[in-house]
Each structure stands twice: as C-alpha cells, then as structure tokens.
N, C-alpha and C positions, 0 to 999 in steps of 0.2 A: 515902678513895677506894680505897687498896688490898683496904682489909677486903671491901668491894662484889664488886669485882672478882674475889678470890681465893673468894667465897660464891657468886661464879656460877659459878665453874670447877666447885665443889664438887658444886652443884645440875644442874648442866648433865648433861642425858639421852643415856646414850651413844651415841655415833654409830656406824655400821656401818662396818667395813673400806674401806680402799677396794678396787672390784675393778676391775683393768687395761685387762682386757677388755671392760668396761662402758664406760670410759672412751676407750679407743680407738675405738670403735663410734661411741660418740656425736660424736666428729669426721671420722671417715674416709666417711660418706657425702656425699659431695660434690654430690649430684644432689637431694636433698632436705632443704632446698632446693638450688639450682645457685648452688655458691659454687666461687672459686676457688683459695681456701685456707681454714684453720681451726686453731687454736691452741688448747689450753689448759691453765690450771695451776692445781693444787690444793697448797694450802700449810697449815700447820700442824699441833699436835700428834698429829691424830688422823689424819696422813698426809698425805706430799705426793707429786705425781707432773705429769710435763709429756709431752707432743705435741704433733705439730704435723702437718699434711697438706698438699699441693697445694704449689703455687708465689708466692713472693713477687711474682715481678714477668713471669710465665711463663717462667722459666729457671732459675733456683736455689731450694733449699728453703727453707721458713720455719726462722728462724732465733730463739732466743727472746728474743734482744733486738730485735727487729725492732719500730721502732714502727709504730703505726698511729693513725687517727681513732678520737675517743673515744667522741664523741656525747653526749649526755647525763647521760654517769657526770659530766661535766664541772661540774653541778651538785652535784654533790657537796662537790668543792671551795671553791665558790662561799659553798655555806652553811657550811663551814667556818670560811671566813675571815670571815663576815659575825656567827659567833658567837663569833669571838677579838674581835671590834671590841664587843661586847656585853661580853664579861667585861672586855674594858678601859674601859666604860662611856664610850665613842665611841659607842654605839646605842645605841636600846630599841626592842624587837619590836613594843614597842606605839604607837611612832611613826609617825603616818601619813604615808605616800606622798609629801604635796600638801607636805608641812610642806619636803623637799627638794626638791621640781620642780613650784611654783604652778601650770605651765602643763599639768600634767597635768587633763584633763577633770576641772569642779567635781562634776559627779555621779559621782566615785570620790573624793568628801573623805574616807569614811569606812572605804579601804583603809587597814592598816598593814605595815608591814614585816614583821610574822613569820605575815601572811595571804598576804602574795607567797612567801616560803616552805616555807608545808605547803598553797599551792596552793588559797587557799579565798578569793582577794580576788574572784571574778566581776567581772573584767573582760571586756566587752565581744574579740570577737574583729577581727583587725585589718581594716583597710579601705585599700585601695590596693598592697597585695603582689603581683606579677607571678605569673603561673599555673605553676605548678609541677608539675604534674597530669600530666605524658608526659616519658619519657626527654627525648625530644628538644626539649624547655621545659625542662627542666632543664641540659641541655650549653647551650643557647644562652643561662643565664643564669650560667654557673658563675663568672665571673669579675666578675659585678657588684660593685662596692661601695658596702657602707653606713655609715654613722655609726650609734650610737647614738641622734644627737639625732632623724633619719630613720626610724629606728624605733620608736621613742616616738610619733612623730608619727602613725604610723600607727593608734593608740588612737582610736575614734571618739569626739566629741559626746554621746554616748548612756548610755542606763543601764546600770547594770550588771548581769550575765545573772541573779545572786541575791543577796540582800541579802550584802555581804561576811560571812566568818566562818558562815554555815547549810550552806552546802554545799561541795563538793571537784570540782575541773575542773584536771585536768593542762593546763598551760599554758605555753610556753614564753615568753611576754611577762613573766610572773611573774620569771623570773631575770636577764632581761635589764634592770629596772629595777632588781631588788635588787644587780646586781654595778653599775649606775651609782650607787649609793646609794654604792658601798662606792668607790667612785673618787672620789665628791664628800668622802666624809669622811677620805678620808686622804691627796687629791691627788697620787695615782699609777694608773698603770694596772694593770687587774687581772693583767697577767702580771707585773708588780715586787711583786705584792701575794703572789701564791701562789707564787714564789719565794723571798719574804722570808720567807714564815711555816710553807710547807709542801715545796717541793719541793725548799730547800736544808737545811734541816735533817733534813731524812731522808734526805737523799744521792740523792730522785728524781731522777738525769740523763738521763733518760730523755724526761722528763714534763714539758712546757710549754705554756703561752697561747698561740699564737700573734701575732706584734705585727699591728698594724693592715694590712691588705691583702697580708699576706704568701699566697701560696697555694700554696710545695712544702712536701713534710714534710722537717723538716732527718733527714737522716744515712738511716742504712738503714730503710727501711722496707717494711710490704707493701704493694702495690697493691691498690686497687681498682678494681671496672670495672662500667659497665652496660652492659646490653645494648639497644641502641639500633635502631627501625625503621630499615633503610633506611642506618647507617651502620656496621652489625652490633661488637661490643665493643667499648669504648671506654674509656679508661686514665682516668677522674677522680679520682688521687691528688689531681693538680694540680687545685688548689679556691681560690677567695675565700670564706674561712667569717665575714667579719664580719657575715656578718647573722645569725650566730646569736652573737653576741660574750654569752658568760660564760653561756648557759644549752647549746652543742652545738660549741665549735668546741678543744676541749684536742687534744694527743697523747701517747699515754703507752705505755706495755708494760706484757704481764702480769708482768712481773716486779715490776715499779713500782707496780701498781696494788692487789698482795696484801701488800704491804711499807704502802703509806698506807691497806689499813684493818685492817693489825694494830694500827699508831701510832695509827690514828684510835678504835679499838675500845677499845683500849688505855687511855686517859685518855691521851694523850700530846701532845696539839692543841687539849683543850680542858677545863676545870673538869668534874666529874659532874655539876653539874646543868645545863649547857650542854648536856652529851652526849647526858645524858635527853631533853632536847628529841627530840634523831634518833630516840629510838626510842619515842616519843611520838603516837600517831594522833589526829588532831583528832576529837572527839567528834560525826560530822556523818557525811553519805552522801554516796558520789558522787552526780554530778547524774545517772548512771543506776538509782539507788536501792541500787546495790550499797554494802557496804562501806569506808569509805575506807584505801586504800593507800600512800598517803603521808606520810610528818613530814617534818619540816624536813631536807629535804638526801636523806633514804630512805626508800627503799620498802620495803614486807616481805611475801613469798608463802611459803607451806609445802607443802612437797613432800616425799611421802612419811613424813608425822611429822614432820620438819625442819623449822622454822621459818629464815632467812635472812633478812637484810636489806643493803642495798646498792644499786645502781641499775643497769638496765639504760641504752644509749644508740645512736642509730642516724647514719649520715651516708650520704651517698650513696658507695653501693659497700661500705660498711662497718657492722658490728653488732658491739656487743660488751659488757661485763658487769662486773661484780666485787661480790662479794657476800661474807658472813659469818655465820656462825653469832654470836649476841650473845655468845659465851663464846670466840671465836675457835678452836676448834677445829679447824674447818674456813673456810678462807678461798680463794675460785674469784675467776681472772680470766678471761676466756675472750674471743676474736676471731675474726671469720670475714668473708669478702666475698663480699657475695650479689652478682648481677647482675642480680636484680632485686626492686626496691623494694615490697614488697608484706609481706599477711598469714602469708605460705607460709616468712616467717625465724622465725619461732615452730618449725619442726618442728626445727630445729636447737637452739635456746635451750631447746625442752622436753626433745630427748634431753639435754642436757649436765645439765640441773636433776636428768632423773632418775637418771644416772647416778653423781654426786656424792651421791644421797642415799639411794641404793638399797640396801634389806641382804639 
C-alpha cells in the first residue's frame, strides 16, 4: 500500500501556488450569495492557509475551531465505517438490503449494500414527508422527530425508479438504510460507531453524531439562519436533525474535516482496495444522462485541471465541503451560512473551487 501511495505522490501533476488573494476573495463576498459568515482552510503539502469572514452568532468573529452542520460530508463517514465492517468481513457489498430489513418493499429484493452506496439502488422516492418547500414549513417543522424505523417507512409499495445497479440517483434514503445496516450489525449506534473507529483515533474532538433528538451544537459554534417571510432572520442553529440520521446530520470543523481526509486518503481507516472503492465511478449515467459523480462515500469534479474528490453537504442555514486532491496535496474544508436555501449557494462553493485550483 505504501508503494501505491508513494507512486501517486510521484506521478501527481503539480499544483499551482496558492494565491492569498484568490483565496480571500473567494470568502469575503458575503452578498453572493447572502451568508452570514464563511470560513475556509487549505491544508497540505502544496500549501496551507485559513480565513474566515462575518460573524458567528452576530457579535464575535468566526473562530476556526468553531463548529458547525456538516450536511452531507456526513456520508462520508458513514461509508467509511460501512467499509471497515467489510474488511472485517461483518458485510458484503453484494448483500442485499431485504436480507437485513424483510419488511423493506419486496420489489427492491434486488437492492444491495454497495448500490445504496455509490447511489445506484433506484429506489422509489419517499412518500408521506411533511412539505418542506418555504422557510416558514421549515421553522414550523424544525424540531420534529423521527426514528429510523419512520423513515424507512416512508419507501413506497412500488417499483423502483430503474432496474438497481443501470443507473446513478443521489439520494439521501440510500444512507439512511446503509448507516441502519451498520447499527443492525454491530448493535450500536452510529455516533459509538464513528467514535470508535474514526473520530477517536484521530484525535477529531471536534466532530460528532449527534445522539438521538438532540438539537444544539455542543460547545462553540457558528450560527445559522434563514431568512423567513414575515418573521424576517431566524437563528436555526437550534435543529431536530434525526430525519436525516447518518446520510446529513454530523458536526464537525475545518480543522477536523482536513485531518479525516488526509487519515482517510492516507490508507489510514481503511485496506487499498477498500479505499479504491471511494474512488471508483460506477460504470452507468446519471438518470439525467450525464456522467456519474459518485463512488462509494465520494464525489469527484475537476476544476481548473484539478481533479478532487470529497463531498460537498447542505443543512438549513448552513453549506459546507471538504475535498482532496487523490495525492493529498492539497486538502480544502470550507463553511459558510446562506440565508437562503436555494441554487445561488453554488456562486460561493464555485469561487472557493476556483480559487484553491487557480494558477
């Protein structure tokens, strides 16, 4: 594994400087989109450097241990641990779905575990989830809670959107079954799980699950807020994230989150040909005929020459990232809090993309 490793340093295309200036820019417009802070950090060989803008909680500055909502990077984890439970031959990828939860709809018999995911099991989308569609459907639902088993439940009767394994559909039901998977097989919950395996042995103290209906972020963190008709900004730190339990509800720091994917880049969490997996594209199209962007646990876009991979993640009030170069080079975490939930948080995530890869 070392030789691997040490042949991609070798082979790895050099990366451009970093430049300060680039990199300040790309957080300090606050207006495009309209966020109320922004963070971020570049770590590794080929240079590191941090900032930060705006206010944590509207009074004092961002701080860079400052946690915040993960979103999505959150799966990251998830398939981590779901691929130590495979090299300890507790799993197989090719195990299907039904084989640990019969009561999951019979016409998804022919899901398996490593189609939930790289995101290609076409599962039906769910049915009976409250409207989430307007700020103010959102505040009025922020403190619901849900179970897992509640959520599964909501998988319909029906077929599934394409034959499993032909096509790729980001899906967040996909990780919510795979991190029950990973609780049924080793009878704990998934924050003792990424504890155990990832965020104590790397020293993330930063970085954890949240237990079941918990909704503040422990210790210092930024806020987030949206911007709501009629009851004008609104502090939704304070959150019920079990309904997105093990595919959007982690908290962590860029500090923590450039540290687990040098470890994880690394060989340090999992066997090479485990790891291979992550950076592995299912040979299939998205269901909008594009490309597929996803393996197991990461994504990967190229920008600027640059190739990266890592995972973006969204919550409400909050966006944020962590990515790598597959030679570790360069390794970006980055955080910012829109106020509002829409397409316009991209103008942010693409300056910071180009600014880290710009020469």
């Amino acid at each position: 594994m070392k030789t691997l490793l040490i042949a991609a340093l070798v082979a790895a295309t050099p990366l451009p400087p970093l430049q300060p200036e680039l990199l300040h820019a790309a957080i300090a417009d606050l207006e495009h989109p309209v966020v109320t802070s922004a963070q971020l950090r570049v770590a590794g060989p080929a240079g590191r450097w941090y900032g930060a803008e705006g206010l944590a909680d509207g009074q004092r500055e961002v701080r860079p241990d400052d946690r915040f909502r993960i979103g999505s990077v959150t799966k990251v984890f998830v398939a981590t641990v779901a691929l130590q439970l495979v090299a300890e031959r507790r799993l197989s990828l090719d195990t299907k779905v039904r084989h640990y939860f019969p009561d999951v709809p019979e016409s998804l018999d022919a899901v398996t575990v490593g189609q939930l995911l790289n995101h290609t099991s076409g599962i039906p989308n769910e049915v009976g989830y409250p409207d989430l569609s307007t700020p103010d459907k959102v505040i009025a639902h922020r403190y619901d809670s849900w179970t897992p088993q509640q959520l599964r439940d909501l998988i319909p009767e029906s077929e599934p959107k394409f034959t499993p394994g032909t096509k790729q559909e980001y899906r967040g039901i996909n990780y919510l079954l795979a991190t029950m998977i990973v609780e049924k097989i080793t009878g704990h919950d998934l924050a003792r799980e990424v504890e155990k395996r990832v965020t104590r042995p790397l020293g993330l103290t930063k970085t954890y699950v949240p237990q079941r209906n918990e909704t503040t972020i422990r210790g210092a963190h930024v806020h987030g807020y949206l911007d709501v008709p009629g009851q004008g900004r609104v502090d939704v730190s304070d959150f019920n994230s079990s309904r997105a339990h093990g595919e959007g509800d982690m908290v962590s720091t860029t500090g923590d989150l450039t540290r687990f994917a040098d470890a994880l880049f690394g060989g340090r969490l999992l066997p090479e040909p485990l790891l291979e997996k992550m950076f592995t594209l299912p040979e299939v199209s998205m269901v909008d005929g594009t490309p597929a962007r996803y393996a197991t646990g990461l994504q990967t876009f190229t920008v600027n020459g640059v190739e990266v991979w890592g995972k973006t993640g969204e919550w409400y009030g909050y966006a944020a990232g962590m990515f790598s170069t597959r030679d570790q080079q360069r390794r970006i975490a980055y955080s910012f809090t829109p106020t509002v939930r829409d397409a316009s948080q991209q103008q942010m995530t693409l300056r910071i993309a180009n600014a880290v890869t710009s020469s």
